[in-house]
Backbone bond lengths (Angstrom), bond angles and torsions (degrees), N, CA, C in turn:
res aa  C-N    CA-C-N  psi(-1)  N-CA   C-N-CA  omega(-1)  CA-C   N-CA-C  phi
1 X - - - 1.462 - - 1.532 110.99 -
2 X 1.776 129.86 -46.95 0.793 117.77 148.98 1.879 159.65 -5.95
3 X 2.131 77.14 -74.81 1.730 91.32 152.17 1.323 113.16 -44.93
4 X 1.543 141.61 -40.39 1.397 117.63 -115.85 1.588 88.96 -103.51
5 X 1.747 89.20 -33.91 1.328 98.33 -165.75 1.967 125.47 -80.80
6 X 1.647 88.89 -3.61 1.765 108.37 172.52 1.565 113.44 -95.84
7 X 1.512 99.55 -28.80 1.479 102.76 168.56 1.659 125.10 -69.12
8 X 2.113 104.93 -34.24 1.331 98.72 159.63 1.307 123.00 -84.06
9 X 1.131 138.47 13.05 1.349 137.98 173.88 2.086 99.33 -112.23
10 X 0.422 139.19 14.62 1.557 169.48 -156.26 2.145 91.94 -119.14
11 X 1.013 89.62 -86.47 1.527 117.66 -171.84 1.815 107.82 -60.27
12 X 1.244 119.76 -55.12 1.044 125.15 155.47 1.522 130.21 -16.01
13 X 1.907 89.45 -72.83 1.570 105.37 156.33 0.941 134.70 -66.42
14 X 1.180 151.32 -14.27 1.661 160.26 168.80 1.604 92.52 -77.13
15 X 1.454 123.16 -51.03 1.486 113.25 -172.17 1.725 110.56 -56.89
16 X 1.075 113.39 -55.63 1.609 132.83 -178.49 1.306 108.28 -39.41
17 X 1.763 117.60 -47.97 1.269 139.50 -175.27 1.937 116.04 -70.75
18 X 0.927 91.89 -43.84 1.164 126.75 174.34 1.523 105.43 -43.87
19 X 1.593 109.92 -91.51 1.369 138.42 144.20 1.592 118.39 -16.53
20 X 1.156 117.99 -19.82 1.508 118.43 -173.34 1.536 90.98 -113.43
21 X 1.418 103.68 -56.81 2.074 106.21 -152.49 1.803 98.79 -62.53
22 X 1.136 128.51 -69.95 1.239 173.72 -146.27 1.862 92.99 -47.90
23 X 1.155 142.53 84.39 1.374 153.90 -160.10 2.073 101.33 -69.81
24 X 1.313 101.82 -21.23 1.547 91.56 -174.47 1.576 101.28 -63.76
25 X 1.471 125.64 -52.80 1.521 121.98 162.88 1.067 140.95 -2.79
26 X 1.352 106.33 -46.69 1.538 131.52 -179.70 1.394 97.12 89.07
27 X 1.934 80.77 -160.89 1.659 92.59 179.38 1.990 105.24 -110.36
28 X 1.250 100.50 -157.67 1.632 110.96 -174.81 1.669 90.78 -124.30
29 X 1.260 112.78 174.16 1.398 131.42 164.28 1.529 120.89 -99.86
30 X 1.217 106.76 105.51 1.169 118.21 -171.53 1.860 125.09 -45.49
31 X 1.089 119.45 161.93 1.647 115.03 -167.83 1.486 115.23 -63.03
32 X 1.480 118.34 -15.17 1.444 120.29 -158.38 1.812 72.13 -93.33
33 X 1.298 129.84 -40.25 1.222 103.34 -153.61 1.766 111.91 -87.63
34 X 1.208 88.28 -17.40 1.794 105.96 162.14 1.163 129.20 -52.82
35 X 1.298 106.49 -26.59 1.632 118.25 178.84 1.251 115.53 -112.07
36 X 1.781 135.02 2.60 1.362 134.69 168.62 1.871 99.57 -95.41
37 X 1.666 118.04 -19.89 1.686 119.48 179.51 1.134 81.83 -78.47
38 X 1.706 158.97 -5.55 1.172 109.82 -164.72 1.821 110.69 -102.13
39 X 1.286 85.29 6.18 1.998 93.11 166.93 1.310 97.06 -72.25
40 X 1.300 128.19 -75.52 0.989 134.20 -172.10 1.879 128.25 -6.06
41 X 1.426 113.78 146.98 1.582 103.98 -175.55 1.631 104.85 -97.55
42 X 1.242 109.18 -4.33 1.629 99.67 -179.47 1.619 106.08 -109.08
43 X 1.305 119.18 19.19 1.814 125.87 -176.13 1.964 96.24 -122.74
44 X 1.407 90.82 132.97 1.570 91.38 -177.01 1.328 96.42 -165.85
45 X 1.614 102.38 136.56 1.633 101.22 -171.10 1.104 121.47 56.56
46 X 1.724 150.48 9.31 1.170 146.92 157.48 1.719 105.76 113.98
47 X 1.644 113.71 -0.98 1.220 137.64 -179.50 1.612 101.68 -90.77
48 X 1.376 104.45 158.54 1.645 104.01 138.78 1.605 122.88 -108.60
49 X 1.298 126.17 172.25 1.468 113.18 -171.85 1.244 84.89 -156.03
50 X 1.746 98.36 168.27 1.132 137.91 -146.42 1.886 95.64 -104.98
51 X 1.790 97.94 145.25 1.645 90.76 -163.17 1.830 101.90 -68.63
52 X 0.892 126.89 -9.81 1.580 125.05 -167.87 1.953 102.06 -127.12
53 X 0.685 130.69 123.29 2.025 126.62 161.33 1.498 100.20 -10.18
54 X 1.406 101.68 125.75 2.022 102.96 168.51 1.164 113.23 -152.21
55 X 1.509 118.03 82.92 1.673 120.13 170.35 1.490 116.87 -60.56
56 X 1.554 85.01 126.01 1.375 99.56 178.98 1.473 128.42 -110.63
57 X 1.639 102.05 11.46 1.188 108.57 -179.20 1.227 129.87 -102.55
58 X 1.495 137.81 145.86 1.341 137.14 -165.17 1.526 110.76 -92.43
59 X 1.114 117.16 146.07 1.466 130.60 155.65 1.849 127.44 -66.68
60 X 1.450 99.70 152.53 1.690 91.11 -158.13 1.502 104.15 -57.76
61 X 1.499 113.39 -37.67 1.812 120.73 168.39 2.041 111.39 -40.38
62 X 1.627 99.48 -64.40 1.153 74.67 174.29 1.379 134.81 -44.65
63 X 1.301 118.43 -77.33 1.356 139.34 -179.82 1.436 110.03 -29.56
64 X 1.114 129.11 -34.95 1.362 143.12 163.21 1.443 117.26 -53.52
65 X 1.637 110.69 -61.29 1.966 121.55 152.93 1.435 126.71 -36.83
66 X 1.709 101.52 -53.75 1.522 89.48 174.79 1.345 125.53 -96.07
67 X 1.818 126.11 -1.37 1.102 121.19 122.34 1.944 127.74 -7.66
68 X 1.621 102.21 -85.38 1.002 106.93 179.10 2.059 114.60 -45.01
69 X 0.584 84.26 -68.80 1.787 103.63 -159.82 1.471 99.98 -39.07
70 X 2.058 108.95 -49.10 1.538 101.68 167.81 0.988 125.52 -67.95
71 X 1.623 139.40 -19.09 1.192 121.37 168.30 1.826 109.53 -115.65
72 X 1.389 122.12 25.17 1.763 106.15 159.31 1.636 88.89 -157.61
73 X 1.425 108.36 40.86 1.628 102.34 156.89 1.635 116.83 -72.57
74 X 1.828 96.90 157.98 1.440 111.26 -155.81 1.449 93.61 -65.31
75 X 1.354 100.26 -162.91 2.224 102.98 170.23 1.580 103.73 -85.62
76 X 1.099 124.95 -40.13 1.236 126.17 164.29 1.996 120.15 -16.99
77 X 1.507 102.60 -31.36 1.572 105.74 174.03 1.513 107.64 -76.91
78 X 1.076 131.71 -6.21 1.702 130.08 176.56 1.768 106.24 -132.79
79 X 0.936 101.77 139.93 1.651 122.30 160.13 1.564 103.08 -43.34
80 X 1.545 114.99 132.68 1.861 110.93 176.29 1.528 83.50 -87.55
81 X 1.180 156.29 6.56 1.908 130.21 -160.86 1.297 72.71 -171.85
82 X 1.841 96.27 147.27 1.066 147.56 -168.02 1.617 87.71 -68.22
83 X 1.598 122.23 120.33 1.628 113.93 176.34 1.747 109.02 -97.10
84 X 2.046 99.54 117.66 1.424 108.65 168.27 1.373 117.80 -62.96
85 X 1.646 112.19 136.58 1.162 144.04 162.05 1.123 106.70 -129.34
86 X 1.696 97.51 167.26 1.844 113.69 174.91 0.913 114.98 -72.40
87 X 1.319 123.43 169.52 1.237 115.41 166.23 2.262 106.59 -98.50
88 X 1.449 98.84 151.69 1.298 85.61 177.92 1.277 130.25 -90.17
89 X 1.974 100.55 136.24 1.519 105.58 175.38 1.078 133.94 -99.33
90 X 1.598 115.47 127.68 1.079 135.82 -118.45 1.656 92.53 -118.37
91 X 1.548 99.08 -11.79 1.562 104.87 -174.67 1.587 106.56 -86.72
92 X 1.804 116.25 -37.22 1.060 108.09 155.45 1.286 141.60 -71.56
93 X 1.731 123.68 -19.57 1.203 111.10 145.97 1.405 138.94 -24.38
94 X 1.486 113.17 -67.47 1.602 140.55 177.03 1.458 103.82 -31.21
95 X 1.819 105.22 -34.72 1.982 90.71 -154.68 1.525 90.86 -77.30
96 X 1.458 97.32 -156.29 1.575 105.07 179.98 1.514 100.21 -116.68
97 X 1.676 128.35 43.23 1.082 141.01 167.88 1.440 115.88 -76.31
98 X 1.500 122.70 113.34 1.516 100.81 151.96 1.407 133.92 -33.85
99 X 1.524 111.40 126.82 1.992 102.78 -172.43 1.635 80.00 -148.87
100 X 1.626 86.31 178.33 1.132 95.19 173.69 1.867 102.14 -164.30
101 X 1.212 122.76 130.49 1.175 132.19 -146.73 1.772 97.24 -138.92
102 X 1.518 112.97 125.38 1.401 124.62 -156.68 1.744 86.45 -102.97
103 X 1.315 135.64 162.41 1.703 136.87 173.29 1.576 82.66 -132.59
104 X 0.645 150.88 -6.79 1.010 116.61 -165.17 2.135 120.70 117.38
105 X 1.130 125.22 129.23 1.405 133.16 163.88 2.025 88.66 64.34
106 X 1.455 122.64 -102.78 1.229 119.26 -175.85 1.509 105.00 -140.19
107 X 1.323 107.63 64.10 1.274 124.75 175.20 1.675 122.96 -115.55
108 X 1.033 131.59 128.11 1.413 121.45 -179.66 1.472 120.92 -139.77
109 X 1.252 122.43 133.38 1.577 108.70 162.80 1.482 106.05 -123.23
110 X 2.113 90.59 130.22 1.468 98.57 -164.55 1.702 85.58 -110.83
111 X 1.661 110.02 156.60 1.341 127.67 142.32 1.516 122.87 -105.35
112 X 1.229 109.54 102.08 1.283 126.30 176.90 1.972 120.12 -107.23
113 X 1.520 106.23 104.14 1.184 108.93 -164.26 1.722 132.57 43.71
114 X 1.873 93.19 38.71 1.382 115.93 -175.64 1.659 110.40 67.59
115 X 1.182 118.60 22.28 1.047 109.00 153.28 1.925 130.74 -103.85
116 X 1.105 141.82 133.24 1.317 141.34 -108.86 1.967 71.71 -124.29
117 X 0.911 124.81 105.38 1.617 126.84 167.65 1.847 108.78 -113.15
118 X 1.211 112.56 125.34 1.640 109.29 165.22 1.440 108.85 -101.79
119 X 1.522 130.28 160.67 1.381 141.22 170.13 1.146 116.79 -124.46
120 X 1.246 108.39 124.38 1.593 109.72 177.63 1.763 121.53 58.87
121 X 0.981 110.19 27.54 1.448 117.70 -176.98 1.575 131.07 -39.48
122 X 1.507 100.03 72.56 1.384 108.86 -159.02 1.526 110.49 -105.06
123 X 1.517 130.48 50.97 1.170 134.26 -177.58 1.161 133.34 -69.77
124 X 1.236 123.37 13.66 1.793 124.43 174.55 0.743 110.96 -91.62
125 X 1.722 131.35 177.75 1.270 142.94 149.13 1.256 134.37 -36.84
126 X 1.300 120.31 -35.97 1.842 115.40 -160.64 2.104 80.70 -165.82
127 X 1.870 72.32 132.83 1.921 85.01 -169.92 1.724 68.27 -108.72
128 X 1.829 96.43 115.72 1.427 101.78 175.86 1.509 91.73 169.65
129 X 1.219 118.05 137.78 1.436 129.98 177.47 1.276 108.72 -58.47
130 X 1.248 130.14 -37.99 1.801 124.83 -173.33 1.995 101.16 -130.81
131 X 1.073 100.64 128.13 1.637 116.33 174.57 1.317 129.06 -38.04
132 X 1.550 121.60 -31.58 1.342 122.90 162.31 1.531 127.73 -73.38
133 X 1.684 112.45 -31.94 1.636 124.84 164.29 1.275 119.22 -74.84
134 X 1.506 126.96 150.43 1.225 130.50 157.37 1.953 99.04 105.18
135 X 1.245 107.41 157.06 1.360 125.50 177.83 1.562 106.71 -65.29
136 X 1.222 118.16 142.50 1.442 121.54 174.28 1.284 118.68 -81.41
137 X 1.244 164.98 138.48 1.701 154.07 167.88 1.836 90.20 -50.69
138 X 1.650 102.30 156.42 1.243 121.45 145.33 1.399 118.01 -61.79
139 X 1.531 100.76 135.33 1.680 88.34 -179.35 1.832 102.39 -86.67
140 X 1.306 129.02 103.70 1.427 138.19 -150.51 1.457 95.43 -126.95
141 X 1.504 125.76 -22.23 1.439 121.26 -168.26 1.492 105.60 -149.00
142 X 1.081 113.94 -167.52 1.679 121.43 -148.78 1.195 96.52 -79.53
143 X 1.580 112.81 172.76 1.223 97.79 169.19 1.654 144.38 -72.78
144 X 1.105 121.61 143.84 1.805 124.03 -173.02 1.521 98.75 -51.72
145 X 1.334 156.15 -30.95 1.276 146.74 -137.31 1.940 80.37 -115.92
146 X 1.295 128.18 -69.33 1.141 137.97 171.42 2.109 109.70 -18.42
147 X 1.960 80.36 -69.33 1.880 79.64 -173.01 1.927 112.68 -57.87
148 X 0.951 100.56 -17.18 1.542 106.51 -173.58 1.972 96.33 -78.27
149 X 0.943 113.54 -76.97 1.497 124.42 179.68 1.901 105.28 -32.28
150 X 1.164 119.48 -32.15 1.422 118.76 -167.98 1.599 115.63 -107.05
151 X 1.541 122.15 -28.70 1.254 148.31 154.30 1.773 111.65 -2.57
152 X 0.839 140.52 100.53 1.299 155.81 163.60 1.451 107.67 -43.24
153 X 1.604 117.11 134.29 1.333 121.49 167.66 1.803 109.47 -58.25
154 X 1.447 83.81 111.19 1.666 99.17 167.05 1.477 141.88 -55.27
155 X 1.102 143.33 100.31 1.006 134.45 -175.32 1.913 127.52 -59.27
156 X 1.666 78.49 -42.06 2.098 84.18 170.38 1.528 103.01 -162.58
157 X 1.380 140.94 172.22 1.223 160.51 -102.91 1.236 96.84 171.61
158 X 1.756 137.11 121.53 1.113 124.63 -176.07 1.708 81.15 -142.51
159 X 1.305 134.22 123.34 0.829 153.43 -147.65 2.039 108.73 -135.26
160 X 1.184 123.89 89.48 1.360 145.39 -156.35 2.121 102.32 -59.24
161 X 1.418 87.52 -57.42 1.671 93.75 -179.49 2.204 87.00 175.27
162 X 1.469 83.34 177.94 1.724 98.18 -171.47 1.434 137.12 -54.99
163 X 0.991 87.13 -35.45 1.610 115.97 -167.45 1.622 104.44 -32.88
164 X 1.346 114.48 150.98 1.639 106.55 -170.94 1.511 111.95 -82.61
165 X 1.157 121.49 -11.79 1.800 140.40 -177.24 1.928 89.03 -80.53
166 X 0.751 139.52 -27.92 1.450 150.44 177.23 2.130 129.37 -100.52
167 X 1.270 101.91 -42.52 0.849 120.97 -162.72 1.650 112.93 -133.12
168 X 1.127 118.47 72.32 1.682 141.61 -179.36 1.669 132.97 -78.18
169 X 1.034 122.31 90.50 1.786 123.18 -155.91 1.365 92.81 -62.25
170 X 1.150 144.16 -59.42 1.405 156.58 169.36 1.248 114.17 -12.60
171 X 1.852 102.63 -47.16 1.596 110.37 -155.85 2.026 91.71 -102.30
172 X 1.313 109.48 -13.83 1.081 118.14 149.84 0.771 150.38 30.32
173 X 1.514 96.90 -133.90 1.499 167.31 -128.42 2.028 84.45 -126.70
174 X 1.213 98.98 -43.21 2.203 94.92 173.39 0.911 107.84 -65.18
175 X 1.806 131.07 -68.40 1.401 149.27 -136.06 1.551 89.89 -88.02
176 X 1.581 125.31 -54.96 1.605 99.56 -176.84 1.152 147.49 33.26
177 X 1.627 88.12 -83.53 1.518 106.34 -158.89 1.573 107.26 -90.54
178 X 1.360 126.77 -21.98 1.112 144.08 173.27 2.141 113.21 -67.38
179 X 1.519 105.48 -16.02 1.146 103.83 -157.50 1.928 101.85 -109.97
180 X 1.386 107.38 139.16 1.713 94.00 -173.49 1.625 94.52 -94.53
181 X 0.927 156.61 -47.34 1.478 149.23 151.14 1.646 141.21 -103.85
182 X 1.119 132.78 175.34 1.487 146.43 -159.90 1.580 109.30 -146.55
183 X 1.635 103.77 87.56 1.392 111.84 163.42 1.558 121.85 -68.24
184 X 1.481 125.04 122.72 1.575 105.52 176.52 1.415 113.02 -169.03
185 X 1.116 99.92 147.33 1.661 122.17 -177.91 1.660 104.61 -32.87
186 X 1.501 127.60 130.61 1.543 124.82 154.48 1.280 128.72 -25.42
187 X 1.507 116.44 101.65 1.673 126.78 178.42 1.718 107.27 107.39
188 X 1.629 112.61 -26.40 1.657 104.01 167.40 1.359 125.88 -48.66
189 X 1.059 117.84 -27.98 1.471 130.96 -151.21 1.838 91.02 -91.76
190 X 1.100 123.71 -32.88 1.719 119.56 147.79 1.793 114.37 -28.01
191 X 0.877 124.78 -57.01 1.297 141.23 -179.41 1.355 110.99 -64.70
192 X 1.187 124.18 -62.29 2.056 123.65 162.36 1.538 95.23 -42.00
193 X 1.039 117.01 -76.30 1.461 107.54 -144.78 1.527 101.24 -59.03
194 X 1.440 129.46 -27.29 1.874 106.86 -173.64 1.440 78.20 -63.33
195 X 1.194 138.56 -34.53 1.830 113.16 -146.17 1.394 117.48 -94.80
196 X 1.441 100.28 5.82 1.559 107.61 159.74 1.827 105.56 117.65
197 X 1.166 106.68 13.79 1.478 98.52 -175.69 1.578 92.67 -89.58
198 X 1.367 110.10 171.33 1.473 123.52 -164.94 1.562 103.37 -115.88
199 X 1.276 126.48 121.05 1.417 135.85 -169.38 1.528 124.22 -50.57
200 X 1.903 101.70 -2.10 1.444 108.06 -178.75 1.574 97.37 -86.71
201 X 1.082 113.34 -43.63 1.586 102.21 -176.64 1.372 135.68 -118.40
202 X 1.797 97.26 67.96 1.260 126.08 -167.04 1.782 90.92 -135.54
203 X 1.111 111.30 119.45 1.418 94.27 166.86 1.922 98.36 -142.90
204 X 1.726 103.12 135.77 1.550 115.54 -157.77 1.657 86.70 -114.56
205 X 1.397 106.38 139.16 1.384 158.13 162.70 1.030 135.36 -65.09
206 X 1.287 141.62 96.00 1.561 138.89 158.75 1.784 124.52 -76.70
207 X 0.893 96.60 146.33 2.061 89.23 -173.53 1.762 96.45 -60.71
208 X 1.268 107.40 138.03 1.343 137.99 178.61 1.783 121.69 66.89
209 X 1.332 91.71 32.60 1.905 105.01 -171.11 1.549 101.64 -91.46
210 X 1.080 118.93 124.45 1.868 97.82 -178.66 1.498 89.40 -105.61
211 X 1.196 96.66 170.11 2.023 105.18 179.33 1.788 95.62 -151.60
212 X 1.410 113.43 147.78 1.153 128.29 -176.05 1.468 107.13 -122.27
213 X 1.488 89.13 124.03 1.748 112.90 -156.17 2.148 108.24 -122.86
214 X 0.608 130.92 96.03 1.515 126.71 169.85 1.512 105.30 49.26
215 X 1.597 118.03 51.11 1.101 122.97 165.95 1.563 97.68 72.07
216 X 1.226 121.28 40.91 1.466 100.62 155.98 1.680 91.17 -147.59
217 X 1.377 100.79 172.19 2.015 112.08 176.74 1.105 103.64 -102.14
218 X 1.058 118.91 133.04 1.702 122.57 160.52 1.538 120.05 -153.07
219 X 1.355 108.71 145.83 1.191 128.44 -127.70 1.489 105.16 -130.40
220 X 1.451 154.36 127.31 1.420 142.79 155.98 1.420 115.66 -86.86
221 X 0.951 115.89 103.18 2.082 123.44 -175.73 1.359 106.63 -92.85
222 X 1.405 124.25 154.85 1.441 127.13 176.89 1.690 98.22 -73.23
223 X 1.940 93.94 149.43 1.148 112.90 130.99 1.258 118.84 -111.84
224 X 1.528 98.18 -163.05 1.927 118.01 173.39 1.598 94.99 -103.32
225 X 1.294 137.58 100.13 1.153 143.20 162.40 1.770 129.64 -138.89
226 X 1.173 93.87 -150.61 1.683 88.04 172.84 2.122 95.09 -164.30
227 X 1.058 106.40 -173.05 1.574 106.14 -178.14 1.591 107.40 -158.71
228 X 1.353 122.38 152.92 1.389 119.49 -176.49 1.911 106.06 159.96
229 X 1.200 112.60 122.92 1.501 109.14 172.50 1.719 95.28 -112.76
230 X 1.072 137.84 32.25 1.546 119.29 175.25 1.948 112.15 166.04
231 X 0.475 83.80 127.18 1.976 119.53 -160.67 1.699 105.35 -10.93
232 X 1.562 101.07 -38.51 1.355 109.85 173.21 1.598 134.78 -90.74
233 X 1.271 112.31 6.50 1.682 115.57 -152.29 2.139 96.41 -154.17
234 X 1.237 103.82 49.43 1.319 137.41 169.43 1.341 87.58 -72.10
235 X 1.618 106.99 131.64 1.963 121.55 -175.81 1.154 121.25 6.19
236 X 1.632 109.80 54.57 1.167 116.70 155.57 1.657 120.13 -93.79
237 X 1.490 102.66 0.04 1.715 101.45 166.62 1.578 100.31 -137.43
238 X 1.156 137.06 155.12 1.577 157.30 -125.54 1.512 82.77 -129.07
239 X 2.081 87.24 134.60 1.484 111.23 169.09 1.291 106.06 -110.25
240 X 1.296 113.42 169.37 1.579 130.31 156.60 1.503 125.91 164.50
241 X 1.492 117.10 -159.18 1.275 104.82 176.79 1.324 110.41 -109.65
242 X 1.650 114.00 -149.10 1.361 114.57 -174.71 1.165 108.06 -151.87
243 X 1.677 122.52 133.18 1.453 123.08 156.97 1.441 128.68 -97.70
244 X 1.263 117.18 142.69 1.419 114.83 -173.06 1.751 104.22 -149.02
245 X 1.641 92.62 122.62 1.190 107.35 -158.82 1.821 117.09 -111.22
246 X 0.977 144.39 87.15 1.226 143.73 -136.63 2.020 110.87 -92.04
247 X 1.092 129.51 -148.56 1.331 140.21 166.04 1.469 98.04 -83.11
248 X 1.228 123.47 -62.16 1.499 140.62 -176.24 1.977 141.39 -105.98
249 X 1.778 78.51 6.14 1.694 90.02 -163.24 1.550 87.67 -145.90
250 X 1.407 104.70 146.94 1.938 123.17 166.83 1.472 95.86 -123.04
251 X 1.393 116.65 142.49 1.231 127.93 175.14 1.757 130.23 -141.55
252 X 1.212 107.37 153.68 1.611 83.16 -156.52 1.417 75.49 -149.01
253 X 1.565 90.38 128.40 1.837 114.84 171.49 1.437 107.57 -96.61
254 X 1.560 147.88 134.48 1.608 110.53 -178.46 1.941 90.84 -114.90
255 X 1.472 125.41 21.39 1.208 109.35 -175.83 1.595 137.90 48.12
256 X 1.218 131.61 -171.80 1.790 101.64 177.74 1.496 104.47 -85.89
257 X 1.542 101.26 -173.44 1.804 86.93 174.51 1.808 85.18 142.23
258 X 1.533 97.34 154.38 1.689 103.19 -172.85 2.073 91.05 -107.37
259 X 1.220 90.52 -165.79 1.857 89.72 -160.11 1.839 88.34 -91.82
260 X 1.674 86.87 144.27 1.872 100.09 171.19 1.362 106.03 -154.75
261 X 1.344 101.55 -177.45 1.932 105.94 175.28 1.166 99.08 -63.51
262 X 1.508 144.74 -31.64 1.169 118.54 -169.84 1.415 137.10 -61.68
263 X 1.501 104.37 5.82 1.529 120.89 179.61 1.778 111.39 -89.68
264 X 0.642 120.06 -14.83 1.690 136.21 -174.39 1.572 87.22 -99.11
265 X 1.394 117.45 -82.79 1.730 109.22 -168.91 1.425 113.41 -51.87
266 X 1.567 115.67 -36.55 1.737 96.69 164.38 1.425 120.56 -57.40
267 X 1.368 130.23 -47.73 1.349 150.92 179.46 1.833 113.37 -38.16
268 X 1.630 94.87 -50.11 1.565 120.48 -179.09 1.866 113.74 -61.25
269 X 1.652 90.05 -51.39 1.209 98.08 164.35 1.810 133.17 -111.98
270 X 0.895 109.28 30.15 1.796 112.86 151.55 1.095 110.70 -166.56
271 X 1.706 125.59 33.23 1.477 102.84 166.48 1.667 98.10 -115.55
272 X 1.134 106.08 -173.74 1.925 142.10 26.15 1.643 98.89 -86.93
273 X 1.509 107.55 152.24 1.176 113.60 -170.40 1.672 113.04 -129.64
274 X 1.470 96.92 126.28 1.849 100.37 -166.76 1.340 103.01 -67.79
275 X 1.398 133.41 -11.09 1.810 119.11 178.28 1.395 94.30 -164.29
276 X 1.390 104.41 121.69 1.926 107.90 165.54 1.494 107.67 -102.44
277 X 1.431 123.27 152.30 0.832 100.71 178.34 1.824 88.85 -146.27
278 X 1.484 100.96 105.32 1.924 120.64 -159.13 1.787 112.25 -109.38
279 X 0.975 95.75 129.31 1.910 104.03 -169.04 1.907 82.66 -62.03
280 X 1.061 100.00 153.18 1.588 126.83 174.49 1.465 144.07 175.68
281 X 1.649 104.26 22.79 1.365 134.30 -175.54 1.172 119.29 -111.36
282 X 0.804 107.22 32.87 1.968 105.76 178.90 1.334 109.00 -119.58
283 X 1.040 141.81 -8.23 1.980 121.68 134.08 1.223 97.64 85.40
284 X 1.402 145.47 7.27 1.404 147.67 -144.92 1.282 123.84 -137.15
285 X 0.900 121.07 63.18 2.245 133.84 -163.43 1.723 102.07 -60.99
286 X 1.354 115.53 -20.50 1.656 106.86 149.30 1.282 136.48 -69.97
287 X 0.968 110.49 -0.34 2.040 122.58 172.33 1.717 115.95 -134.11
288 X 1.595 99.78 6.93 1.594 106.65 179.72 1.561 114.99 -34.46
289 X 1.691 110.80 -29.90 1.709 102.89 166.04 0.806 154.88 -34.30
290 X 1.694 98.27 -45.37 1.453 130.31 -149.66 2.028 94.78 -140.46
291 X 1.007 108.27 0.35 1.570 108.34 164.33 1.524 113.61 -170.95
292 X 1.760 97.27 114.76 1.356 99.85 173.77 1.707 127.16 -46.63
293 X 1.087 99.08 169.64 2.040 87.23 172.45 1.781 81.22 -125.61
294 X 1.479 94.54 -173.68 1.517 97.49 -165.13 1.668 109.55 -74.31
295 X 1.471 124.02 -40.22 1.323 160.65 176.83 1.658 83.17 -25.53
């Protein structure tokens, strides 16, 4: 009994340690900034929240379902054949053409009036704090070591909310130095700085703040979501999407998030919009809240 009970206090501590040392985590938002969200209408209780009520919690049935499905789902959960794509051109990047270039899961690199913008820059293998957990990407595009090595000096970084399917230390901790700024949700910007970005070119977001960037508008709009990289610090930094408004182009990121009014009041106020580009792949009527399905 002894053993069992030094081995879980053993384990305990390595988790805690773990959880603290371990830089993929990120960081937290510091107290000064804890106490300017608490004016705020979307910060409550030390949380942020969602503009309408949004349970996000599962029932013991669910949790039990998707139990099952992740570990004795049919083949139907993976592609049988390797899925063709292009390869990316890198020559049309360069011009000063509007393009728009997909990476993969919810990743993008846009040229907008020659300016070089990425989204969600989630280029590794497994959106998961440690390498053995979490789903692997399809291998659907070039290689991750390749797209990094060839990658165009960035103009800005627009960063949706935390989540590791979104938000990648790996993909990082590379691009950095290549990137001239870091657009991002209130309290993300905790997370750049452990990983080495420099606090000048991080600039954090409240829903409906516009900021004027190298001749273009851009904007952080609500979603329906939630935020959190680690067990204790659940929406303690702010999700949403993004508008980006050019000489000749409006654009609208909607980040993850299940369907609300906030799609009409974005619409009201910055559309019509020449390209949306709206999460709607998650197949999953147990999180319909917090992620639309395509339907």
């Amino acid at each position: 009994m002894l053993y069992i009970l030094v081995f879980l206090v053993l384990l305990l501590v390595g988790i805690i340690l773990f959880l603290n040392l371990s830089p993929t985590f990120g960081g937290n938002p510091s107290r000064e900034q804890k106490e300017l969200y608490k004016d705020l209408n979307n910060y409550s209780k030390g949380k942020f929240v969602n503009e309408i009520p949004t349970s996000m919690g599962m029932g013991f049935v669910d949790i039990l379902s998707m139990l099952k499905d992740s570990f004795a789902g049919g083949k139907e959960r993976s592609p049988q054949s390797e899925i063709t794509v292009e390869s990316i051109n890198w020559d049309k990047i360069k011009t000063e053409r509007n393009s728009i270039t997909w990476l993969g899961h919810s990743s993008f690199l846009l040229s907008i009036d020659n300016k070089k913008i990425l989204v969600d820059p989630m280029l590794g293998n497994i959106a998961s704090p440690v390498s053995f957990v979490g789903s692997k990407k399809y291998r659907y595009s070039e290689s991750m070591e390749k797209i990094f090595n060839e990658m165009v000096s960035i103009d800005a970084v627009f960063i949706s909310h935390d989540h590791y399917d979104h938000l990648d230390y790996k993909s990082i901790v590379k691009l950095k130095d290549k990137v001239s700024h870091f657009f991002v949700p209130l309290g993300v910007g905790s997370h750049l700085i452990r990983w080495g970005v420099s606090k000048e070119k991080i600039t954090e977001v409240n829903w409906w703040n516009e900021i004027k960037y190298k001749n273009l508008t851009i904007a952080l709009v609500p979603s329906r979501h939630f935020s959190g990289r680690g067990i204790f610090n659940s929406n303690t930094t702010l999700w949403g999407g993004w508008v980006i408004i050019g000489e000749n182009i409006r654009l609208y990121i909607s980040g993850d998030g299940g369907y609300g009014p906030h799609f009409k009041k974005i619409g009201e106020k910055y559309g019509a919009f020449d390209l949306t580009l709206i999460e709607g792949a998650q197949y999953d009527r147990r999180w319909a809240n917090i992620h639309m399905l395509p339907e």
